[in-house]
N, C-alpha and C positions, 0 to 999 in steps of 0.2 A: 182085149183091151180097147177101150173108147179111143177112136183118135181125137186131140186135140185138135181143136181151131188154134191156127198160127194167125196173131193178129199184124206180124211185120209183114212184108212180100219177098221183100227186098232192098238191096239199099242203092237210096237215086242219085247221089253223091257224098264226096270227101270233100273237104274243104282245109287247105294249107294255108298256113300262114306265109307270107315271103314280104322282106325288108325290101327288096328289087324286083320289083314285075317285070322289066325289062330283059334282067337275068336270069329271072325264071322262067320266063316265056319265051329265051333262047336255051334253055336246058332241055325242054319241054318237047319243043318243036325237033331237037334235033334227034330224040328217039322216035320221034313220027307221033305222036300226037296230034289229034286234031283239033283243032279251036275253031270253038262252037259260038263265043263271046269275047269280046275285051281284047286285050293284047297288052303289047310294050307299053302302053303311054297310059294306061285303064286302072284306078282301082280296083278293079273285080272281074278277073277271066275265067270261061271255066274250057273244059276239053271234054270231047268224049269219050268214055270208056266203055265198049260194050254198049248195055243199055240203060248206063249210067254217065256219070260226070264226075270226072276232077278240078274241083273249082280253085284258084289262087286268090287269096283277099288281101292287099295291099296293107301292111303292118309295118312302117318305119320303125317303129320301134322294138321288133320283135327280135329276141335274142341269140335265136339260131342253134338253140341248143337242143339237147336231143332228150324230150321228158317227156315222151310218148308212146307208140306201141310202131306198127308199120303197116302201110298199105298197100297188100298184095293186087298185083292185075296179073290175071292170066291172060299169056301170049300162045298164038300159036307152034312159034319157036324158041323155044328157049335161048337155048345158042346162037340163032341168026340174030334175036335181039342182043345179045352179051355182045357181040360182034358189031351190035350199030353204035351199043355204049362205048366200045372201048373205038371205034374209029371217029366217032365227036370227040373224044379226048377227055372222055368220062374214066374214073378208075372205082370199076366193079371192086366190093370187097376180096372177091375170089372167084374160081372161075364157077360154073355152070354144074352142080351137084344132083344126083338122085338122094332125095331124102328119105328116112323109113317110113314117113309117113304117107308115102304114094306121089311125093310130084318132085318133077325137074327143077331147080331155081337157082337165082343167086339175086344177090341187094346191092344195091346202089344207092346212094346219099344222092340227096339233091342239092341246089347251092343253099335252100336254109337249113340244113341238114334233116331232114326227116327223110326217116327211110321206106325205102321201094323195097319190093320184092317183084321178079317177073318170072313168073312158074308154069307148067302145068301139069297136070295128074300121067303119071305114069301111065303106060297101059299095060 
């Protein structure tokens, strides 16, 4: 079988919507996230992920509602992250699972509500 040329590589970032930069970039920071750009007072922050970017773009008017899919980041720890959410005073949907499809996770809402996933592959 020929292998195909894959013309994506990879992807450079996410980009969320949030009503509150302020509140968002105190949700943000307190799983450790690092910001790369923008902050509290900014329309447009981003963080880095890996060798990528989670970007926030300032939307007042954006609804909050949840008509999306979710954006997994793989952590080293699974659980040591479930443990940093729930001590900022974040509430995980549930605790920290092996899935059948090969990885540790569990999700988290963010304050506009789109959801997180923080996982990694089983070994």
């Amino acid at each position: 079988m020929a292998r195909v040329e894959e013309p994506v590589e990879s992807i450079s970032a996410v980009t969320l919507f949030t009503a509150d930069m302020s509140r968002a970039c105190s949700f943000y920071d307190s799983l450790g996230f690092v910001r790369a750009h923008g902050g509290p007072g900014a329309a447009f922050t981003s963080y880095r992920a890996g060798s990528g970017f989670l970007n926030l773009q300032l939307a007042p008017t954006w609804p909050g509602e949840r008509i999306w899919g979710r954006t997994i980041f793989w952590v080293d720890d699974v659980d040591a992250m479930h443990a940093r959410a729930v001590a900022a005073g974040h509430t995980p949907e549930a605790q920290p699972a092996d899935a059948p499809w090969g990885e540790r996770y569990f999700h988290l809402l963010d304050p506009d509500g789109h959801e997180l996933s923080f996982a990694r592959p089983l070994s």
